[in-house]
C-alpha positions as CSV (number, residue, x, y, z in Angstrom):
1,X,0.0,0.0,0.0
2,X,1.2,3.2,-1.1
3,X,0.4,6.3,1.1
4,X,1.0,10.1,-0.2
5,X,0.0,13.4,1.3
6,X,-0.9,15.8,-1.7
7,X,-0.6,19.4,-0.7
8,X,-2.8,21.5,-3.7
9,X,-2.6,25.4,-4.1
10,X,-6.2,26.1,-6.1
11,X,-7.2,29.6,-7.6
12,X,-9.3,32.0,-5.3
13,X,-12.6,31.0,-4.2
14,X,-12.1,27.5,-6.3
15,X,-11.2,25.7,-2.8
16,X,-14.8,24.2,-1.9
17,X,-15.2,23.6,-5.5
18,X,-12.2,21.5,-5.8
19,X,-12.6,19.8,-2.7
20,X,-15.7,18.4,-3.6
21,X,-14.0,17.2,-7.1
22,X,-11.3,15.3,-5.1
23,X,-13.3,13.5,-3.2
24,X,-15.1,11.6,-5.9
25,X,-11.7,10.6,-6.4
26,X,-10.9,6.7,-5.8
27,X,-8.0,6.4,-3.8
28,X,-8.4,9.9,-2.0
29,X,-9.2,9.0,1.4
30,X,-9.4,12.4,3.2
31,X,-10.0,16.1,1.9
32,X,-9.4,19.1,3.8
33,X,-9.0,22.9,3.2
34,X,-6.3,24.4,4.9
35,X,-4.9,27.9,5.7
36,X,-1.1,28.2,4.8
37,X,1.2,27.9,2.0
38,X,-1.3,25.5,0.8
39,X,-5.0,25.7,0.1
40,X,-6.2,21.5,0.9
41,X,-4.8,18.8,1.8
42,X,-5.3,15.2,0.2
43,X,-4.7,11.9,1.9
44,X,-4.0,9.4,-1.4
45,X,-4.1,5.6,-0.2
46,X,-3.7,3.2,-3.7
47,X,-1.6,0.1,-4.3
48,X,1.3,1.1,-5.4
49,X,3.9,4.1,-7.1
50,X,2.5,3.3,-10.7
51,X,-1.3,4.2,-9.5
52,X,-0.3,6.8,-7.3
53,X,1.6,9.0,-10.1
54,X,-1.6,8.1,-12.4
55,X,-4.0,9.6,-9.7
56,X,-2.2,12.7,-9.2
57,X,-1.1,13.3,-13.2
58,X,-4.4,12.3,-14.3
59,X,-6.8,13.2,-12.1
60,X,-5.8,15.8,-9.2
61,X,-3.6,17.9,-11.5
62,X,-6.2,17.9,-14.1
63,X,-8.6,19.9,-12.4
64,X,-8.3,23.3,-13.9
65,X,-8.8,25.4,-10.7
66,X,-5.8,24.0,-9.1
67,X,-2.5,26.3,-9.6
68,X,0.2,23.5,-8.0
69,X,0.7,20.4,-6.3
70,X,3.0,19.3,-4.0
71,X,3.2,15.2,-3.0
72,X,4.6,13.8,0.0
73,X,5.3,9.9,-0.1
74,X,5.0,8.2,3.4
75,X,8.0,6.2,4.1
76,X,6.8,3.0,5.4
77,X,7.9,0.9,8.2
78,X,8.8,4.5,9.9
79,X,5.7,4.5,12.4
80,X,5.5,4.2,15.8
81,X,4.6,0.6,16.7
């Protein structure tokens, strides 16, 4: 199981908009908005590198609201059991 944090910057007043597109995302297991450097920020769960690069390139980043994307792998086996 792959795990990625996506971090999204999304044009002004586009943030409920593209929150609501996200989640009707498979594989998106969380959705928030977010005040900071970043507008929302996406928990991703899929099965592995391959899907998660296809989620994000063809899906998040294809929404046309949203200005930049950061992604942020989790490393596993670095938890705290």
């Amino acid at each position: 199981m792959t795990i990625a944090y996506v971090l999204v910057n999304v044009t002004l007043g586009k943030e409920e908009e593209v929150i609501q597109d996200i989640q009707e995302i498979a594989g998106v297991t969380a959705v928030d908005g977010v005040f900071g450097a970043y507008d929302i920020l996406v928990r991703v769960e899929v099965d592995d590198v391959t899907l998660l690069r296809d989620l994000i390139t063809s899906k998040i980043r294809k929404i046309s609201t949203i200005r930049s994307t950061l992604v942020l792998i989790v490393v596993e086996g670095q938890d705290d059991e």
